[in-house]
SERO-160620 format. One record per residue: residue number from 1; x, y, z of N, C-alpha, C in turn. Coordinates in Angstrom, 2 decimals. Layout:
% SERO-160620
+-----+---------+---------+---------+---------+---------+---------+---------+---------+---------+
: num :     n_X :     n_Y :     n_Z :    ca_X :    ca_Y :    ca_Z :     c_X :     c_Y :     c_Z :
+-----+---------+---------+---------+---------+---------+---------+---------+---------+---------+
: NUM :       X :       Y :       Z :       X :       Y :       Z :       X :       Y :       Z :
...
+-----+---------+---------+---------+---------+---------+---------+---------+---------+---------+
This chain:
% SERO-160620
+-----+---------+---------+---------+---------+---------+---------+---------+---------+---------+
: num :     n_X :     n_Y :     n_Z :    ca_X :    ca_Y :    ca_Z :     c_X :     c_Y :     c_Z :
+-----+---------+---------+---------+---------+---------+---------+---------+---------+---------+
:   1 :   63.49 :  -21.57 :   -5.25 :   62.36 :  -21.85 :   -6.10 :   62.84 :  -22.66 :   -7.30 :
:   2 :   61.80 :  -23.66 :   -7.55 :   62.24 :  -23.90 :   -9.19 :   62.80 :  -23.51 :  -10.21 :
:   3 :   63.74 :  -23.45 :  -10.70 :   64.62 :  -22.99 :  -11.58 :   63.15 :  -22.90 :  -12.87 :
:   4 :   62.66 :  -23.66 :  -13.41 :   61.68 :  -23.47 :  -14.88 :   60.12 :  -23.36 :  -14.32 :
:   5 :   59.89 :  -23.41 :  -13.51 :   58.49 :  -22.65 :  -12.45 :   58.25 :  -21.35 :  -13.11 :
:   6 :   57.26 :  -21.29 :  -13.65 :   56.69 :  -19.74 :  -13.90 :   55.28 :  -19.60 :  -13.66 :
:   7 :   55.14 :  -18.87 :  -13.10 :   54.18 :  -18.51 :  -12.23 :   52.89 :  -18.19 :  -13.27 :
:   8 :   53.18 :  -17.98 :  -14.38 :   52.23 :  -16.89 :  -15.17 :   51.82 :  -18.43 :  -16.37 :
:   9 :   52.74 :  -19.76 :  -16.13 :   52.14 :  -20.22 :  -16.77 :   50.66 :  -21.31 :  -16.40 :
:  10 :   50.35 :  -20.59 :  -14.88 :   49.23 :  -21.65 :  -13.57 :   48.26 :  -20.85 :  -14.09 :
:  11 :   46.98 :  -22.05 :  -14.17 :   45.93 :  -20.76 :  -14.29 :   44.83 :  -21.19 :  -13.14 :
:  12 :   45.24 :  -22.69 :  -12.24 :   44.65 :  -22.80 :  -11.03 :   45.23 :  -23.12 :   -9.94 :
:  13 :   45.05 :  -22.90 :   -8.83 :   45.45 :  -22.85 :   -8.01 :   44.74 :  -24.32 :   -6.68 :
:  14 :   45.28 :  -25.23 :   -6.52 :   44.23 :  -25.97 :   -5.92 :   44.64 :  -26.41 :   -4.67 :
:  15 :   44.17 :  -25.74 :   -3.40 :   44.88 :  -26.30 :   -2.18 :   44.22 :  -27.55 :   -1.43 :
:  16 :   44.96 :  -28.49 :   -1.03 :   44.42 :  -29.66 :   -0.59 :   43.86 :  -29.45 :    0.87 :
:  17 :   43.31 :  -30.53 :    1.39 :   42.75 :  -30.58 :    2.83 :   41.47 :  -31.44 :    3.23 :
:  18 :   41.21 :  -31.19 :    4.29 :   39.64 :  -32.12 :    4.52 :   38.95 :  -30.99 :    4.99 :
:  19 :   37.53 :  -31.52 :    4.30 :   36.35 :  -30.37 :    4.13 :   36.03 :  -30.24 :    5.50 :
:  20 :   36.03 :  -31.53 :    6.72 :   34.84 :  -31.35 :    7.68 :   35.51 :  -30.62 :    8.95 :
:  21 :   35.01 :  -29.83 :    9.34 :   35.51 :  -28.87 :   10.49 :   36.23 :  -28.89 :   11.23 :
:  22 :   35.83 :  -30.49 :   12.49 :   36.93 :  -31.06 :   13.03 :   38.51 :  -31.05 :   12.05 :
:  23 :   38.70 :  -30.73 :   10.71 :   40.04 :  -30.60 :   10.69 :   40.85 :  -29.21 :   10.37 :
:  24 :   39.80 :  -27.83 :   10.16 :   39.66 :  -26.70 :    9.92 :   41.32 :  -26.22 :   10.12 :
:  25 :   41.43 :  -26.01 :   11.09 :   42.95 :  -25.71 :   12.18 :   43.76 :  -26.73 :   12.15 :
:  26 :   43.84 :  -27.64 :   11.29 :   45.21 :  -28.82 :   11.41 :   46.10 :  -28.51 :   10.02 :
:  27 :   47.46 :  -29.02 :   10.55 :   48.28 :  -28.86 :    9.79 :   48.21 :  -29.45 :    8.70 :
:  28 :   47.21 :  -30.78 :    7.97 :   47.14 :  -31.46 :    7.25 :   46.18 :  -30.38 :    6.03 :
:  29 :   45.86 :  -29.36 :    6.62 :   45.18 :  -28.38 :    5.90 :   45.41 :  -27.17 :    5.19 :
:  30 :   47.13 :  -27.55 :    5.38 :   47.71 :  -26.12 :    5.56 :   47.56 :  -25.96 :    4.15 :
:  31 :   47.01 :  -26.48 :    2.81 :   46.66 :  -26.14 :    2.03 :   45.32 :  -25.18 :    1.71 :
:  32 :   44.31 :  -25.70 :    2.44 :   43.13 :  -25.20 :    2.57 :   43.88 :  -23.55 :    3.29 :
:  33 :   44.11 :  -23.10 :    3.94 :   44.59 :  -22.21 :    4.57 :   45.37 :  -20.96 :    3.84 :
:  34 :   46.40 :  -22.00 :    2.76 :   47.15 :  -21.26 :    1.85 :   46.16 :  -20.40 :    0.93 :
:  35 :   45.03 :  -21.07 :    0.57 :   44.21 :  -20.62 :   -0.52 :   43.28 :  -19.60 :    0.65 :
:  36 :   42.60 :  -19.80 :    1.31 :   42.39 :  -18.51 :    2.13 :   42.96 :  -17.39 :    2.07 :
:  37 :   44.32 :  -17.64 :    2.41 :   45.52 :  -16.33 :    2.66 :   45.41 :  -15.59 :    1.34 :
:  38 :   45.60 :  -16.58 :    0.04 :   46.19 :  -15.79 :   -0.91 :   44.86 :  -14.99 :   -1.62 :
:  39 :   43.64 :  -15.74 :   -1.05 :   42.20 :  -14.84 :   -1.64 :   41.98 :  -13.36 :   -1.05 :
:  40 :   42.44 :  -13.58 :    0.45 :   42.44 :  -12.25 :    1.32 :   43.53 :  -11.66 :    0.64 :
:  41 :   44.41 :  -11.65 :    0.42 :   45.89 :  -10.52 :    0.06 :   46.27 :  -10.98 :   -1.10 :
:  42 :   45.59 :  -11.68 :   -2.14 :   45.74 :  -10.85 :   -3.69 :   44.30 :  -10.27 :   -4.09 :
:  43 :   44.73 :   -9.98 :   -5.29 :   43.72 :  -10.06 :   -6.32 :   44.01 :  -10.39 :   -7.68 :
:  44 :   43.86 :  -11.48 :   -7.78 :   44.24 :  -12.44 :   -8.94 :   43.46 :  -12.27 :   -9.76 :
:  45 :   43.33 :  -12.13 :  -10.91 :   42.29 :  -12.29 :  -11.98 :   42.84 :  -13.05 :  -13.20 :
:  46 :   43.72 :  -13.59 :  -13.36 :   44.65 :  -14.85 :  -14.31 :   44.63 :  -16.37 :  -14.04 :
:  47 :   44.31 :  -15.76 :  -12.25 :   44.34 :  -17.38 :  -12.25 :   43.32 :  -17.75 :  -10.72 :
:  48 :   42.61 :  -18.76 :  -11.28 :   41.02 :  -19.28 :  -10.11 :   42.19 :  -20.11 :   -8.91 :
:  49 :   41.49 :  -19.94 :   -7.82 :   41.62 :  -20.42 :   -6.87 :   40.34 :  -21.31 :   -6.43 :
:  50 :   40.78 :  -22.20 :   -5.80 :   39.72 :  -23.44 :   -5.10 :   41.05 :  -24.22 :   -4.04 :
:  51 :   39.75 :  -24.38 :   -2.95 :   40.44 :  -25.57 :   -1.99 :   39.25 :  -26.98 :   -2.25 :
:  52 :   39.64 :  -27.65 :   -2.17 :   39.33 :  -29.12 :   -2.21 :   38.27 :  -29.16 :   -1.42 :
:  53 :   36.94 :  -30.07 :   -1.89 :   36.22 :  -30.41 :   -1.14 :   36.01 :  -32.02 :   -0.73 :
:  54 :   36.91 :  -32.70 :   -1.15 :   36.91 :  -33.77 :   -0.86 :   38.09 :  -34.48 :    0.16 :
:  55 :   37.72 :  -35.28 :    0.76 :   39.16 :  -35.49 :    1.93 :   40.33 :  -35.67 :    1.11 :
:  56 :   41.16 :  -35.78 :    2.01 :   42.48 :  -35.75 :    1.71 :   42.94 :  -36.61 :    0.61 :
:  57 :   42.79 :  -37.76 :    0.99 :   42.87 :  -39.32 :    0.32 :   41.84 :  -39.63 :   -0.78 :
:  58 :   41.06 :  -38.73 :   -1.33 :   40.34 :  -38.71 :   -2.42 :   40.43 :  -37.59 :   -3.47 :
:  59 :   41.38 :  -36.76 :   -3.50 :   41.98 :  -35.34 :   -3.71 :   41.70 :  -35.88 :   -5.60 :
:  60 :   42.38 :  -37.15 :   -5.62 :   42.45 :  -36.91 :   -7.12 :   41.78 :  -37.01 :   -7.91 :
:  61 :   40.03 :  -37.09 :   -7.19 :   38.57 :  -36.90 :   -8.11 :   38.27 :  -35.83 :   -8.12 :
:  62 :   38.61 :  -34.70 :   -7.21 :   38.41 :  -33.41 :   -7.23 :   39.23 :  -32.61 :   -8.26 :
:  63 :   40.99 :  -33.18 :   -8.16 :   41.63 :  -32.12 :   -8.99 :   41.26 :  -32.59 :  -10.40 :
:  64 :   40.89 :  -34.27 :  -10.72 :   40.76 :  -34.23 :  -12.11 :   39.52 :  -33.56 :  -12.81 :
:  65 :   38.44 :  -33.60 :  -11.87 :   36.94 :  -33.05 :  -12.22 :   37.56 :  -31.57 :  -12.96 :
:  66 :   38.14 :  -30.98 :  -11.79 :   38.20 :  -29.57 :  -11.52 :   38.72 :  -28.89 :  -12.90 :
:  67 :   40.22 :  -29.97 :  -13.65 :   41.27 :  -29.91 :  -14.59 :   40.12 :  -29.77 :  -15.80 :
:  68 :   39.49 :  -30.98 :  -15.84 :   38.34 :  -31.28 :  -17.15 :   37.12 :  -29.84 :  -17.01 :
:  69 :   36.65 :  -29.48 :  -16.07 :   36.18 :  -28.05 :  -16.16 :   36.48 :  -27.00 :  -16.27 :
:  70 :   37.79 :  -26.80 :  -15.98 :   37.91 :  -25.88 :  -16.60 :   39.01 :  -25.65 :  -17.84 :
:  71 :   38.79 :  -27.22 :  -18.50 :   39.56 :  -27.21 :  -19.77 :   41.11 :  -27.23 :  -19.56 :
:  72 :   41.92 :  -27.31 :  -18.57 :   43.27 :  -27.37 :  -18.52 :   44.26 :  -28.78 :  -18.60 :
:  73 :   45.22 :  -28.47 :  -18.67 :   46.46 :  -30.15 :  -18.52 :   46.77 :  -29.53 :  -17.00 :
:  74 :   47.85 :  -30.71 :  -16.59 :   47.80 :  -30.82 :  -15.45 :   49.29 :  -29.67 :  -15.19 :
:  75 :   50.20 :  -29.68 :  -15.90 :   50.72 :  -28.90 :  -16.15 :   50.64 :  -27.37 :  -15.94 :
:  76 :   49.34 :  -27.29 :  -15.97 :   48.51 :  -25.95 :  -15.66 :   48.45 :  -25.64 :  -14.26 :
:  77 :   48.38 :  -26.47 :  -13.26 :   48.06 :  -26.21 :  -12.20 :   48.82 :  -26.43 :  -11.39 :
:  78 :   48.68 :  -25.42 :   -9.66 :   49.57 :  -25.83 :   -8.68 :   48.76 :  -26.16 :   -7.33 :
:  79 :   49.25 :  -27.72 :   -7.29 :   48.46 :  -28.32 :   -5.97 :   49.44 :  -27.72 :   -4.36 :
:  80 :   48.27 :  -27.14 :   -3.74 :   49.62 :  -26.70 :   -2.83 :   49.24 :  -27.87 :   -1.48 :
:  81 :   49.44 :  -28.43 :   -0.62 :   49.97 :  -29.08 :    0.24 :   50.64 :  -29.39 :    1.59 :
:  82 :   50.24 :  -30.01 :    2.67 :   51.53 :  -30.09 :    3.37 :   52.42 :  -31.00 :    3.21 :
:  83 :   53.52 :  -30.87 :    3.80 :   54.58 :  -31.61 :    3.58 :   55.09 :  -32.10 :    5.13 :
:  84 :   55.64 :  -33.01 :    5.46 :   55.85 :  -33.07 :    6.70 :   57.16 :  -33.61 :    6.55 :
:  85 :   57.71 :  -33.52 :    5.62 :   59.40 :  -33.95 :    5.52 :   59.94 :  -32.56 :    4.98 :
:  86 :   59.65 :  -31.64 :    5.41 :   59.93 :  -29.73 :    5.43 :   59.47 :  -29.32 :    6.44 :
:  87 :   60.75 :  -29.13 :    7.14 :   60.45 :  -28.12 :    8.36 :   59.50 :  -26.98 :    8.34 :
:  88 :   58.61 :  -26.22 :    9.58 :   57.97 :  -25.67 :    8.97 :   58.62 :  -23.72 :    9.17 :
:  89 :   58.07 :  -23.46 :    8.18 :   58.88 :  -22.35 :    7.80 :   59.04 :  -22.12 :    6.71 :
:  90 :   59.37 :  -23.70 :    5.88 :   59.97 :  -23.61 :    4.30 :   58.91 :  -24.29 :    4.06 :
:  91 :   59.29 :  -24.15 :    2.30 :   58.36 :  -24.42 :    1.05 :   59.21 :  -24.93 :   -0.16 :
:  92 :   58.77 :  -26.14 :   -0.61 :   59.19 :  -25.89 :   -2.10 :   58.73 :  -26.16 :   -3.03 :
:  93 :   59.25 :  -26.34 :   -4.23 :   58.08 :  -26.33 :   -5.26 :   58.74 :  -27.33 :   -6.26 :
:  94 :   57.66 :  -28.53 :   -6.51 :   58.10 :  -29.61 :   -7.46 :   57.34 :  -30.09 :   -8.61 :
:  95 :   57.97 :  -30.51 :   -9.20 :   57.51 :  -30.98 :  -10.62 :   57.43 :  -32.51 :  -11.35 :
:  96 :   56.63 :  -33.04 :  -11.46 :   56.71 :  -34.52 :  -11.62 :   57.97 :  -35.53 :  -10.50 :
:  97 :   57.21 :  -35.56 :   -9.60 :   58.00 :  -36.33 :   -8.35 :   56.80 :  -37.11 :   -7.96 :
:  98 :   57.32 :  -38.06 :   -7.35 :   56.28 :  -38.86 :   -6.62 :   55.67 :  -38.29 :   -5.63 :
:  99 :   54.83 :  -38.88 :   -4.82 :   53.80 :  -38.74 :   -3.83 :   54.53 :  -38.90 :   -2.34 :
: 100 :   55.62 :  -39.50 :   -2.30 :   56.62 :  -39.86 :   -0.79 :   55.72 :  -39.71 :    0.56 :
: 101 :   54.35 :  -40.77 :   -0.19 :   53.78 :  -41.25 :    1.12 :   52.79 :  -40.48 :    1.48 :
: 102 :   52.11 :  -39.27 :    0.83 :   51.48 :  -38.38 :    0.74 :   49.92 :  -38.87 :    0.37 :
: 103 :   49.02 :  -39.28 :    0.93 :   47.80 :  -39.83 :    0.23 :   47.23 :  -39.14 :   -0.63 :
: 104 :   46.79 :  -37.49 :   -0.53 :   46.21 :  -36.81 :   -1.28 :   47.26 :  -36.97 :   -2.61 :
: 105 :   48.75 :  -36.53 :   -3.05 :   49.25 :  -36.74 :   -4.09 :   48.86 :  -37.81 :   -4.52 :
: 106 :   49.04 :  -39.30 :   -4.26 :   49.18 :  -40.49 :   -4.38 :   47.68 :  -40.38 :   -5.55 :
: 107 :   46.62 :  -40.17 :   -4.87 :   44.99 :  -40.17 :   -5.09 :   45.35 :  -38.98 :   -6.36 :
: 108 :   45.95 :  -38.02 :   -6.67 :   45.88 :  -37.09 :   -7.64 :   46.64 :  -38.01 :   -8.70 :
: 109 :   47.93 :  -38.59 :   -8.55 :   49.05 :  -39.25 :   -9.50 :   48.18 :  -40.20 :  -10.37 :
: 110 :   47.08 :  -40.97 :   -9.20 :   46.71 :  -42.28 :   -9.83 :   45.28 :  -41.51 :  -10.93 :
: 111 :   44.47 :  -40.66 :  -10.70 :   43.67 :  -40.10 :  -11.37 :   43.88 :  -39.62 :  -12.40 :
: 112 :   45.23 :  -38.78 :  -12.81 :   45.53 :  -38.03 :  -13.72 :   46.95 :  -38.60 :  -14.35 :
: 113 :   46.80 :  -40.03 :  -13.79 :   48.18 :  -40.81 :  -14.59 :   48.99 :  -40.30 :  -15.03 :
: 114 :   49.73 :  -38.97 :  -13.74 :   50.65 :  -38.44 :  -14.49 :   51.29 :  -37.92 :  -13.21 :
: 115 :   52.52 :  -37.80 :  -13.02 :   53.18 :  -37.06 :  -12.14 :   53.86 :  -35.48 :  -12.42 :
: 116 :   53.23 :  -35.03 :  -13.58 :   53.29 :  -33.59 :  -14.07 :   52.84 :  -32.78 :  -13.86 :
: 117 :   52.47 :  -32.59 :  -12.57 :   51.95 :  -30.87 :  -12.15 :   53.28 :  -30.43 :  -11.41 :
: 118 :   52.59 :  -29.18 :  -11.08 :   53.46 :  -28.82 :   -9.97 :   52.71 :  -28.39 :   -8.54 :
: 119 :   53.48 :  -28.67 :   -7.86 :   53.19 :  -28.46 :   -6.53 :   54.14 :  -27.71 :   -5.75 :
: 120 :   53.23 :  -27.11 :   -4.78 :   53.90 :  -26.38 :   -3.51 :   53.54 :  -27.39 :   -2.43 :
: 121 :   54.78 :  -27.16 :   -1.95 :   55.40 :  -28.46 :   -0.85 :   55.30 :  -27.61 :    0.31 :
: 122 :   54.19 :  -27.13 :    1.63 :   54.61 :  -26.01 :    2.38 :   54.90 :  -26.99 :    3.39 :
: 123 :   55.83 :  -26.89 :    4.14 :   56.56 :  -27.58 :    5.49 :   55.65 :  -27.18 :    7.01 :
: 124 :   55.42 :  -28.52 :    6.91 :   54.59 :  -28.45 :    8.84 :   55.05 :  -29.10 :    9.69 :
: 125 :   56.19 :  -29.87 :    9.40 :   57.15 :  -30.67 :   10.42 :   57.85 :  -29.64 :   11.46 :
: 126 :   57.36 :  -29.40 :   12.72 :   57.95 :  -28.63 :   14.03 :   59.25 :  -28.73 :   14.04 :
: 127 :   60.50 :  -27.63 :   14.34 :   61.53 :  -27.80 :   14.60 :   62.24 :  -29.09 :   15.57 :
: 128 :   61.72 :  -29.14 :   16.37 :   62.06 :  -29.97 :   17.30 :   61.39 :  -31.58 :   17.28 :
: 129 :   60.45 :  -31.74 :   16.29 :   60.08 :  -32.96 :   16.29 :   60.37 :  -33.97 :   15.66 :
: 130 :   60.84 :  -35.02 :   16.15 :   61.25 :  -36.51 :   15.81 :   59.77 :  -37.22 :   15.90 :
: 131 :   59.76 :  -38.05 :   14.99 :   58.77 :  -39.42 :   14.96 :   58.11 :  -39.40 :   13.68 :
: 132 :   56.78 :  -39.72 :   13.28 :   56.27 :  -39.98 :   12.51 :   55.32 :  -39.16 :   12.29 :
: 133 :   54.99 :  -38.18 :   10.87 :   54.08 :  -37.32 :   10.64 :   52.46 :  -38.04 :   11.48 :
: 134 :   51.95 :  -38.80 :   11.25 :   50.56 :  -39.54 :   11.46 :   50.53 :  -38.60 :   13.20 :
: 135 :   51.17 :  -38.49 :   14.20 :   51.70 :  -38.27 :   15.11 :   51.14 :  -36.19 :   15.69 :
: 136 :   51.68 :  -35.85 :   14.27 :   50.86 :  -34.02 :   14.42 :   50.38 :  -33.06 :   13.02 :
: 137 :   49.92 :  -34.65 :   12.23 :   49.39 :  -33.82 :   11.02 :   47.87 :  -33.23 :   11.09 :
: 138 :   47.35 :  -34.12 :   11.94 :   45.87 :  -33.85 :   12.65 :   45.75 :  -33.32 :   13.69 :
: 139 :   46.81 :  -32.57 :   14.45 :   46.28 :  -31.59 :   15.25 :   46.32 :  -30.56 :   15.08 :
: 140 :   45.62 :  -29.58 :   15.83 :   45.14 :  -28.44 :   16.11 :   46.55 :  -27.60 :   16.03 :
: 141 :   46.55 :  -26.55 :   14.91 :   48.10 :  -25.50 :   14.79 :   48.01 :  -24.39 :   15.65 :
: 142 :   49.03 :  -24.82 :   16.67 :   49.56 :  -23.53 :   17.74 :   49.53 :  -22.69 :   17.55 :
: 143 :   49.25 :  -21.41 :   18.18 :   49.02 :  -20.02 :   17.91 :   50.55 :  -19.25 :   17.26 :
: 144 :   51.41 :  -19.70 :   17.70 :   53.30 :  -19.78 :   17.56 :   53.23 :  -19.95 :   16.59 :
: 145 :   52.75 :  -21.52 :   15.89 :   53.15 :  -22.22 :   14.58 :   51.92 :  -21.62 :   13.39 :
: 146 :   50.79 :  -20.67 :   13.81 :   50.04 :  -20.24 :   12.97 :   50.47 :  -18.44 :   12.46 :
: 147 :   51.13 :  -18.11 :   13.25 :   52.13 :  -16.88 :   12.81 :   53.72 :  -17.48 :   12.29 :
: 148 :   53.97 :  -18.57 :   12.22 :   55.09 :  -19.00 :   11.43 :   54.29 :  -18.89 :    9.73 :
: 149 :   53.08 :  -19.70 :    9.77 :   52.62 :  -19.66 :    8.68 :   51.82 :  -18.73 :    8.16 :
: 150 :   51.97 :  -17.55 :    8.44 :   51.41 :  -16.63 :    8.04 :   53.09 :  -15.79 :    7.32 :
: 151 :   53.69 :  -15.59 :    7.84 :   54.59 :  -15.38 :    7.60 :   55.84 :  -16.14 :    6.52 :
: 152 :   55.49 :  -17.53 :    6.56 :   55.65 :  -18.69 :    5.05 :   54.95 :  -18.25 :    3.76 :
: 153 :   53.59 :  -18.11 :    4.33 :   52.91 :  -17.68 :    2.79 :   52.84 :  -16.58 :    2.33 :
: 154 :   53.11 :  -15.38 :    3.14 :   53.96 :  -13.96 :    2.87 :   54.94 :  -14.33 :    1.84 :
: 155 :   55.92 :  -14.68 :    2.40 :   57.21 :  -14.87 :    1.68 :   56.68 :  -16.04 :    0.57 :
: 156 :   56.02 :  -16.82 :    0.38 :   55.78 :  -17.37 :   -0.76 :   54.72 :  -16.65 :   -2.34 :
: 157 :   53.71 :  -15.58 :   -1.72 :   53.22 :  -14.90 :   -2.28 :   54.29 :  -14.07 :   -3.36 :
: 158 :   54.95 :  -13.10 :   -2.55 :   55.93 :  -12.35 :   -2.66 :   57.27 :  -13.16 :   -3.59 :
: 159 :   57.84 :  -14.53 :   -3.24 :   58.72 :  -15.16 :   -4.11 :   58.26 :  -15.68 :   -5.52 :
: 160 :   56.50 :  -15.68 :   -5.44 :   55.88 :  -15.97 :   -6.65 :   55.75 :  -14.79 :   -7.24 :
: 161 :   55.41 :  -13.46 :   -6.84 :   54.95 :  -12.92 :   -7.28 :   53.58 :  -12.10 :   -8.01 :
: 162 :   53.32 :  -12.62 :   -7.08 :   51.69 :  -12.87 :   -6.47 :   51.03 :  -11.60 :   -5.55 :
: 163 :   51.96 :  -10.59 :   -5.19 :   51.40 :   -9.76 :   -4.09 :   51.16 :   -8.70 :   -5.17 :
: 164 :   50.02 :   -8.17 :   -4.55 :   49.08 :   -6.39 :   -5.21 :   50.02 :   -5.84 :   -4.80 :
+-----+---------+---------+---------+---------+---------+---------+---------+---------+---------+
């Protein structure tokens, strides 16, 4: 984990994804998913949760709306994400870094002219796969690879500090 990451200083939580159904079950959602998990198995009252209602590639009218309503810097918040250059299994967590090709970051960086949040980086790249994310960010997550990630955001709850 981040060495200066503190958990207690987030007061939103914003997971990325695309709203329309056809992408419900894809790995490109595994944000939308994260924020599910952590609504079912916490109970947070410090800090709001929301998943994105806008596609992927337009993320950064949603998180800035979202920032200006509820009065925060960007600093405040953690965009969580997939990552497809992290195996999946792992997670990490960054702080003013670029977008490395990521549209939804890219669309947040250019909105909020700033590369100062932090983010959770959760890994959906398959052990065994070579090629190019575009390739299995939009499909449908294996029953295998949907108990990997249940078991990622366990252990990420729990490394945050986040579990009742």
């Amino acid at each position: 984990m981040k060495a200066n990451f503190n958990i207690n200083n987030i007061k939103l939580l914003i997971g990325l994804g695309n709203p329309d159904k056809k992408y419900k079950n894809t790995y490109h959602n595994i944000g939308h998913r994260f924020i599910n998990y952590v609504e079912k198995n916490t109970n947070l009252s410090n800090i709001k949760t929301l998943a994105s209602t806008t596609f992927m590639n337009k993320s950064g009218h949603f998180v800035k709306e979202k920032l200006q309503y509820f009065n925060l810097t960007p600093q405040q918040i953690l965009v969580i994400h997939d990552d497809s250059d992290i195996e999946l299994g792992r997670y990490k967590i960054s702080f003013n870094r670029g977008s490395a090709g990521h549209k939804g970051i890219n669309s947040i960086i250019n909105h909020l002219n700033t590369k100062k949040f932090w983010r959770l980086r959760i890994g959906i790249r398959p052990k065994d796969f070579k090629g190019k994310a575009e390739k299995f960010v939009l499909k449908k997550i294996s029953k295998e690879n949907q108990k990997e990630f249940e078991t990622t955001f366990k252990k990420i709850l729990e490394d945050l500090e986040l579990t009742t």
